[in-house]
C-alpha positions as CSV (number, residue, x, y, z in Angstrom):
1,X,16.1,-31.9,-86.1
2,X,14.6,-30.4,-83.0
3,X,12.6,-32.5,-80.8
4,X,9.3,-31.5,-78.9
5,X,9.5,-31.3,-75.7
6,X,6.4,-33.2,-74.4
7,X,7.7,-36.7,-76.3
8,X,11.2,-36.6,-77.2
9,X,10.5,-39.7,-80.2
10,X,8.0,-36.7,-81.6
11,X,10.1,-34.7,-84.0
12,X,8.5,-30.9,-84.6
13,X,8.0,-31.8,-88.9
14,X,5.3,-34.0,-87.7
15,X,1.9,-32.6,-88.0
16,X,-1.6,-34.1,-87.0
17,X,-3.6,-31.2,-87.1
18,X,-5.8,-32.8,-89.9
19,X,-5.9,-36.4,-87.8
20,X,-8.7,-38.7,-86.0
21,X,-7.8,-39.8,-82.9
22,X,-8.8,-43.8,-83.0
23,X,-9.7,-43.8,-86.7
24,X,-8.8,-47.2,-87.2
25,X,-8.9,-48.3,-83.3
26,X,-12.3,-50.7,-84.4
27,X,-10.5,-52.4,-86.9
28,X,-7.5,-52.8,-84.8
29,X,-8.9,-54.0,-82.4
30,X,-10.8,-56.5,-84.5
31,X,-7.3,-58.2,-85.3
32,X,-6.6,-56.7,-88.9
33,X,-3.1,-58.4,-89.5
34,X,-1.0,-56.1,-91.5
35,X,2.0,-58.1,-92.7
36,X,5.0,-56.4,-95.0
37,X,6.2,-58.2,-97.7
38,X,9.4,-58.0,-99.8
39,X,9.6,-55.5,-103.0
40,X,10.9,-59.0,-105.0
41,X,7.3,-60.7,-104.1
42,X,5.4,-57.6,-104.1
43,X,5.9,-57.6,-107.7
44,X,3.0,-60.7,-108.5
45,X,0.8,-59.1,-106.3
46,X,-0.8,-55.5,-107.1
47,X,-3.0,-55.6,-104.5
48,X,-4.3,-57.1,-101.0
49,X,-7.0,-59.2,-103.1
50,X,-4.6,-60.9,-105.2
51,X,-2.2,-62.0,-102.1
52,X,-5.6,-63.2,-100.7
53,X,-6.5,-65.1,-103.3
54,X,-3.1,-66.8,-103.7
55,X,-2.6,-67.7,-99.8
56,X,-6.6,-69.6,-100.0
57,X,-5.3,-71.3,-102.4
58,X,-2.2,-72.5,-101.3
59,X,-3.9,-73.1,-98.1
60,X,-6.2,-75.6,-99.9
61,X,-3.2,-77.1,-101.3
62,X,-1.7,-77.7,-97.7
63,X,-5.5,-79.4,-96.7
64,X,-5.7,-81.5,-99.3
65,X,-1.7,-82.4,-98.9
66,X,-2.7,-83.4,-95.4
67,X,-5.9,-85.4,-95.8
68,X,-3.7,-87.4,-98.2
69,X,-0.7,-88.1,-95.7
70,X,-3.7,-89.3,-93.4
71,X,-5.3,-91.4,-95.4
72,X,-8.4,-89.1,-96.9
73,X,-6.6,-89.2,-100.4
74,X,-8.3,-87.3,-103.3
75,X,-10.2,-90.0,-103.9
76,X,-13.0,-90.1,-100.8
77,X,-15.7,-88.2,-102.4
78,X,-15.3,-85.0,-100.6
79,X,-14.8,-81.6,-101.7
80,X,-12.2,-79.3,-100.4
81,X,-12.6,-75.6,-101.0
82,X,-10.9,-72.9,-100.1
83,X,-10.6,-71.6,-96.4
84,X,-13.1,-68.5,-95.5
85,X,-12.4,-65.3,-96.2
86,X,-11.5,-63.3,-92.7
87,X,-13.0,-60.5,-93.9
């Protein structure tokens, strides 16, 4: 494969005629966390709400866990819900 000249990591197959320059720079910039995860887990989840879901939840398993361990147990009256949504 023949590179371009200007950037040699550019390969000539690549083509961004039909791109935005900074199309997603906001969002970036905002601190979207993309995050890759294995084929073998990717199977339970379908989609980016569904792995949300699942990570507040075990996040409000880990807060309750550790208000236990210090002495808040389940019992003090108080109601833990889920972590806010980043979104």
């Amino acid at each position: 494969m023949k590179k371009m000249k200007n950037d040699p990591a550019m390969l000539e197959e690549y083509d961004f005629t039909g791109g935005v320059r900074g199309k997603y720079a906001k969002r970036y910039a905002e601190g979207t966390n993309v995050v890759v995860i294995e084929p073998d887990v990717a199977e339970y989840f379908p989609d980016h709400d569904s792995v949300n879901e699942a990570l507040r939840g075990l996040a409000a398993i880990i807060i309750r866990q550790r208000r236990a361990e210090q002495g808040h147990g389940e019992g003090c009256g108080k109601t833990v819900s889920h972590p806010p949504a980043n979104r």
